[in-house]
C-alpha positions in Angstrom: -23.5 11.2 -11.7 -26.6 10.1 -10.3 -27.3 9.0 -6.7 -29.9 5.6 -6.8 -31.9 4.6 -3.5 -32.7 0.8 -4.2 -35.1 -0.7 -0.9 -35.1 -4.3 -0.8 -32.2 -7.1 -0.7 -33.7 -9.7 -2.2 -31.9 -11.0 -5.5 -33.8 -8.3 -7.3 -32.9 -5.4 -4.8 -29.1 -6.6 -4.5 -28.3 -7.4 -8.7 -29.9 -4.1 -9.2 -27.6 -2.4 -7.2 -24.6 -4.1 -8.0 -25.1 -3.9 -12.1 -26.2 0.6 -11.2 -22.8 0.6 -9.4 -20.5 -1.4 -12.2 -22.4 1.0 -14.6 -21.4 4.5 -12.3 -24.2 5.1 -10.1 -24.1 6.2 -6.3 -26.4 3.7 -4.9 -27.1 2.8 -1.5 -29.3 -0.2 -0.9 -31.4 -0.8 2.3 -33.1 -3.8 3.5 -37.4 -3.3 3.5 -37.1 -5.5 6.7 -34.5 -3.6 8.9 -36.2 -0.1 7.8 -39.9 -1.7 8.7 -38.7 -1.8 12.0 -36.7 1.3 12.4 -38.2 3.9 14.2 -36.7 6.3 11.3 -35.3 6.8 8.0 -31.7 6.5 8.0 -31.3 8.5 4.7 -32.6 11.8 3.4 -34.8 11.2 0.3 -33.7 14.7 -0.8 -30.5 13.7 -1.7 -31.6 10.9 -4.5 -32.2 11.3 -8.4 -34.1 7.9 -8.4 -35.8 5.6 -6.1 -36.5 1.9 -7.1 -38.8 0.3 -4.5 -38.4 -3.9 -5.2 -39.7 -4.8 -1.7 -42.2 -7.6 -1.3 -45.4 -6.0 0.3 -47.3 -9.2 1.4 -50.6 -7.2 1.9 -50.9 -9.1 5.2 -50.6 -7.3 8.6 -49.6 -10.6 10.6 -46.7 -11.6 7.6 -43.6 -10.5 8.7 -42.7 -9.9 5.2 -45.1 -7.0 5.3 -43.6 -3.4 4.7 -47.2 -1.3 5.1 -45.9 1.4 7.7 -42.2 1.6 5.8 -44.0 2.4 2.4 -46.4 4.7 4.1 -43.2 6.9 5.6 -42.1 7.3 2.3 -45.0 8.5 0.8 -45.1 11.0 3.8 -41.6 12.0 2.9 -41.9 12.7 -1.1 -45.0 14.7 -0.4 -43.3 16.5 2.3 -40.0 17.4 0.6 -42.2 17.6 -2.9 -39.6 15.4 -3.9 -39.0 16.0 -8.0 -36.9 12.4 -8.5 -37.8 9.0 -10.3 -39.8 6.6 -8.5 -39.4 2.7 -9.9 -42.2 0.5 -8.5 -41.4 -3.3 -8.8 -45.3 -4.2 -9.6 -46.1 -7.9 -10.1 -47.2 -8.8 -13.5 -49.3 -12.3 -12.5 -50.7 -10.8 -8.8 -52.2 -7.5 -10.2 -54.1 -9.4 -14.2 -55.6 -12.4 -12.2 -56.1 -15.3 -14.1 -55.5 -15.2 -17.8 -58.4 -15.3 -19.9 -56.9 -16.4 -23.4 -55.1 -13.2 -24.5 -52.3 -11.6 -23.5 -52.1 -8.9 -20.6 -51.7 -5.0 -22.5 -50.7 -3.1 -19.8 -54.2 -1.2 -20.5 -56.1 -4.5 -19.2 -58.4 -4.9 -16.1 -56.7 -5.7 -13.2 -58.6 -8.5 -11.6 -55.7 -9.4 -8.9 -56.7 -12.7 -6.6 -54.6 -12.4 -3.4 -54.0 -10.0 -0.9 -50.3 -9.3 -2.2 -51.8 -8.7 -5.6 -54.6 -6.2 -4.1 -51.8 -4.5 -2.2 -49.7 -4.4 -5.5 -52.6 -2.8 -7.4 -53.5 -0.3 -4.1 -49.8 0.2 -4.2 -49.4 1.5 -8.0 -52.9 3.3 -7.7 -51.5 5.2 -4.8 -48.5 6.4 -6.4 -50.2 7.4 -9.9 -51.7 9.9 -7.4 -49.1 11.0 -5.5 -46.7 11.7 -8.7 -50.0 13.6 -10.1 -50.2 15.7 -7.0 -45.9 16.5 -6.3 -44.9 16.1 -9.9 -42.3 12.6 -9.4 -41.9 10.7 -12.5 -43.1 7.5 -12.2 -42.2 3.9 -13.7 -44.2 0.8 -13.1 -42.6 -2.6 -13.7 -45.1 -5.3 -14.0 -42.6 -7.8 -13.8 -43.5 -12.0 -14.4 -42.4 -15.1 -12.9 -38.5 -14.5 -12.4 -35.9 -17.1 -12.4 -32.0 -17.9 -11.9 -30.5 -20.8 -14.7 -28.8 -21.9 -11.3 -29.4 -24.9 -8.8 -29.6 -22.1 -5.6 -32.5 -20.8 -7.6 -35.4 -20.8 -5.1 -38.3 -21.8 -7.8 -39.0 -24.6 -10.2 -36.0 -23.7 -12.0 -33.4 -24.5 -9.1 -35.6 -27.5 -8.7 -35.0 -29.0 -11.9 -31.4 -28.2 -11.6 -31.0 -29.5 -8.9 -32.8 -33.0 -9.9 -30.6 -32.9 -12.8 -27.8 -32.5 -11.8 -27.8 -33.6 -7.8 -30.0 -36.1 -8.4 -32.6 -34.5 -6.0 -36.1 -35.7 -6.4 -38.4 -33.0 -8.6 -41.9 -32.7 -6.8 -44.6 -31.1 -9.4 -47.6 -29.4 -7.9 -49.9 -29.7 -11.1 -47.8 -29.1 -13.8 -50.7 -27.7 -16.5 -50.4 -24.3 -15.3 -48.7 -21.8 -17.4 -45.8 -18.6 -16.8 -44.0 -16.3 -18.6 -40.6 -16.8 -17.3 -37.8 -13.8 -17.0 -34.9 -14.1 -16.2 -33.3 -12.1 -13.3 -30.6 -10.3 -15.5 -33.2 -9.5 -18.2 -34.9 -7.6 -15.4 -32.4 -6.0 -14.3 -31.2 -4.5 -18.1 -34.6 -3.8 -18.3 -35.6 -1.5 -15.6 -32.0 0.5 -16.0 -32.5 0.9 -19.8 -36.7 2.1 -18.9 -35.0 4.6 -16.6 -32.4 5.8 -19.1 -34.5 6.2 -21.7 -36.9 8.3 -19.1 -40.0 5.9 -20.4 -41.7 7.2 -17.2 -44.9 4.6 -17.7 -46.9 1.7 -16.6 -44.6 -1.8 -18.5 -44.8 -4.9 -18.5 -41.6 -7.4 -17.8 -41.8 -10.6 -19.3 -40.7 -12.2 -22.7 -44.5 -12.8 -23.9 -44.2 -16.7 -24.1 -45.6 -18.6 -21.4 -44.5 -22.1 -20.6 -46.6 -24.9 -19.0 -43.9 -26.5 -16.0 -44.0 -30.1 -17.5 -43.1 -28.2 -20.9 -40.4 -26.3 -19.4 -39.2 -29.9 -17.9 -39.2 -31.2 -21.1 -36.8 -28.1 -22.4 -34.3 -29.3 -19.7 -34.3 -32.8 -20.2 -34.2 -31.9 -24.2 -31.5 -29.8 -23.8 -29.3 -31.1 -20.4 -30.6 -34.7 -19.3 -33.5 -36.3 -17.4 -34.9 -35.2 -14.1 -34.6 -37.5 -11.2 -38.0 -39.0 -9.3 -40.4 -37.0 -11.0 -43.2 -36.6 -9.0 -46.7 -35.1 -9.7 -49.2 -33.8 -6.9 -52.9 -32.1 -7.7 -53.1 -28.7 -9.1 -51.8 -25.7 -7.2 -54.1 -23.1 -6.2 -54.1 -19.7 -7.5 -53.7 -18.2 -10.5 -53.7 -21.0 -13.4 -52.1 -19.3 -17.0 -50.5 -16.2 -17.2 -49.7 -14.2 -20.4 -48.7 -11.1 -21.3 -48.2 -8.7 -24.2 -44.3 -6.9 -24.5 -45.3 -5.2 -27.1 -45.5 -2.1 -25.4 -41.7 -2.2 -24.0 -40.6 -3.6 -27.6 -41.5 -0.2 -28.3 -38.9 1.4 -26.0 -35.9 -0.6 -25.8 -34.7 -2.9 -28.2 -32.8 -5.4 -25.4 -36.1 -7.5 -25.1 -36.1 -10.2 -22.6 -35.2 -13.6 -23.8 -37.5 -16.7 -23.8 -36.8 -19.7 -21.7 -35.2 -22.0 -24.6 -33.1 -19.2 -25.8 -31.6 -18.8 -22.6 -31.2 -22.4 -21.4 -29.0 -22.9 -25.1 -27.3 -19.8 -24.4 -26.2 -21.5 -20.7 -25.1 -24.4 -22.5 -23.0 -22.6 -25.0 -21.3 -20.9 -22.7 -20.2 -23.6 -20.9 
């Protein structure tokens, strides 16, 4: 039986823990937050087969999302202890590529990241490629795209269209022409266990490899539920534009790929 340290409690952190403890693991699950400010650990790393890290480091002293000195410690700790686990870094799929450039992302591409939580993502993964070179951890990196909930609590544009759908709330689009490969949360989750079973101990990305413009994906839930309430469009958001990515690599691996967006809004409805 293997004992899982998961750090983080956002809806990543907690449905990771919950589907490693329905499936037999030992896992305890801390929040990033509480242990930033903790003057110490209040576990002993020694005592864990695997270690998934889904934290947000914002890469920004002043954000009081930021997690700098917690993730520092632990470095410090598996080079101390010469910890021999698996370490499971929740990279960012969209932050650490940049802006697409008309292919999709091989995990072999440039990383051309735009934003200081994509630069820290990239330090981040660069960092621990040389710590697990030097102590002898295995080492999984999940570059993991745009993640979603088919839910109206969902806290993206998914919830948003739900939530016009069905409570009638108005849907406010910034731009609307920019493009994601959407995942959802679940297919994350199966994936990063399966990875780790299978001991593919490499650099992945997490994503379905079909990106969707918003006002398409609004068409897929008007198509497929009913029409959005108060549509209304605002100029183009900032950042990072199109995103798209190759799964080849992980269809490789695991035969449970990730399911697109349509797939998964018809299996919703069937279910219901």
């Amino acid at each position: 039986m293997q004992n899982v340290l998961v750090i983080g409690m956002g809806r990543v952190g907690k449905g990771l823990s919950s589907e490693l403890a329905n499936r037999g693991y030992v896992v305890e699950n801390y929040s990033s937050q509480e242990l930033e400010e903790s003057s110490r650990l209040p576990f002993n790393l020694a005592n864990f087969d695997t270690f998934y890290w889904c934290a947000r480091e914002s890469g920004i002293p002043s954000d009081k999302s930021n997690t700098r000195r917690l993730f520092s410690a632990l470095l410090f700790e598996i080079e101390k202890l010469r910890w021999r686990g698996l370490f499971v870094f929740l990279s960012s799929a969209g932050e650490v590529y940049g802006e697409g450039i008309g292919y999709r992302a091989l995990e072999t591409s440039p990383l051309k990241p735009i934003s200081d939580y994509g630069r820290t993502k990239v330090k981040n993964e660069a960092l621990l490629m040389k710590l697990a070179n030097t102590v002898g951890f295995d080492l999984l990196v999940a570059r993991i795209s745009s993640i979603y909930e088919l839910q109206n609590e969902d806290p993206g544009i998914f919830g948003a269209i739900l939530r016009s759908i069905n409570l009638k709330h108005q849907l406010t689009v910034i731009g609307g022409h920019q493009s994601r490969d959407f995942i959802h949360l679940q297919d994350v989750i199966n994936c990063l266990i399966l990875l780790a079973e299978n001991k593919s101990y490499s650099v992945f990305n997490l994503a379905t490899g079909n990106s969707i413009t918003i006002f398409n994906l609004v068409k897929i839930f008007e198509d497929a539920i009913g029409p959005v309430n108060e549509l209304t469009i605002i100029k183009m958001a900032d950042g990072i534009q199109h995103s798209r990515l190759s799964i080849e690599k992980i269809r490789g691996v695991i035969t449970e790929v990730p399911q697109p967006v349509p797939d998964k809004i018809e299996e919703m409805i069937f279910k219901k």
